[in-house]
Structures are given as structure tokens and as C-alpha cells.
N, C-alpha and C positions, 0 to 999 in steps of 0.2 A: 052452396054449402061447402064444397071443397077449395073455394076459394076463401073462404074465413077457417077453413080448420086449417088451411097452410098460412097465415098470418104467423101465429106464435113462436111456429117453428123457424119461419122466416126472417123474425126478429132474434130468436135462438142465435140462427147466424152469423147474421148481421152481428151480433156484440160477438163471440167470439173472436171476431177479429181482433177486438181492442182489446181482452182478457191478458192480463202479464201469464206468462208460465208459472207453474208452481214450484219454490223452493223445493219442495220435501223431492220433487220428480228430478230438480236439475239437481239435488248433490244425487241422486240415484244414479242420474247418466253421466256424472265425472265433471261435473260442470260446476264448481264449487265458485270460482269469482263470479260467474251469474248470479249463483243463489246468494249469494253474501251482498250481491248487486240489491237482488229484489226484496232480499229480509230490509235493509236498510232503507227501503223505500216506504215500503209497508209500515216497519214496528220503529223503524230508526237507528240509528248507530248500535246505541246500548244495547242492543237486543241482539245484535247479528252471531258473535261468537256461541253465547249459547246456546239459539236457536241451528246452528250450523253443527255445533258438537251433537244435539238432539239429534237433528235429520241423522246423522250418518252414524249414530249408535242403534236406532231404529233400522236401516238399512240392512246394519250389520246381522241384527238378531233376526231381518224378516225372511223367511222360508229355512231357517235353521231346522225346522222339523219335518223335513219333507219325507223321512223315514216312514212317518206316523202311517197307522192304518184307520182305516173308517169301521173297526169294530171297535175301536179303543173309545167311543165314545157309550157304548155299553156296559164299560169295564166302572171300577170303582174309581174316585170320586166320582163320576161324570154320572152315572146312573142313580135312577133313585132307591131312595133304601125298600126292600120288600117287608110290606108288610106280613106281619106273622101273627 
């Protein structure tokens, strides 16, 4: 039995290898002619500039709110309205 539940995983592996990296990860780590590499491969030419302005306007705005607190989700809009 332990040798058929390691199969799946084993194939997991196995394709990782041949997986391309992800645009959105290489403009994250500064690698932009990669990612403008692998958009064009993927979606094609036409797609590259916009999909590469997207990544790294997402980039820009992700963890902008690291201030937040985890009470603010009790706070208003986020909570629900009290019944009365």
C-alpha cells in the first residue's frame, strides 16, 4: 500500500521538473526579461507588455497593508450588521 500511495507524488515530481517558472514570481524577483520570456511563450507577443505592467502593478500593491490588525476584521464593513 505504501508503494501505490507514493506513485502520485512521485509523478508530482517527476513533472516539476519540466514546469516553466511563473511570470507573476519572476517580475516579483527582478527577473523581468524572463518573464516577458515566458508571457510570450504562453499568451504570445501581444500579450507580453500588458500582462508584465499587471504583474508588477500587483507586486507593487501586495503587502501594502501590513500595518492591519486582525481585530479590524470585526470592525465595520467586514462584520455583520446586529440584529435589533
Amino acid at each position: 500500500m505504501l508503494y501505490i500511495a507514493s506513485v502520485p507524488g512521485f509523478v508530482v515530481g517527476l513533472g516539476m521538473q519540466f514546469a516553466v517558472d511563473s511570470p507573476r514570481w519572476l517580475c516579483k524577483s527582478g527577473r523581468i526579461n524572463d518573464a516577458k520570456k515566458v508571457v510570450r511563450e504562453l499568451w504570445g507577443a501581444s500579450e507580453v507588455e500588458g500582462a508584465i505592467e499587471e504583474f508588477q502593478s500587483v507586486s507593487k500593491n501586495d503587502g501594502s497593508d501590513l500595518d492591519g490588525r486582525w481585530s479590524e476584521i470585526l470592525e465595520q464593513p467586514h462584520s455583520r450588521g446586529c440584529i435589533k
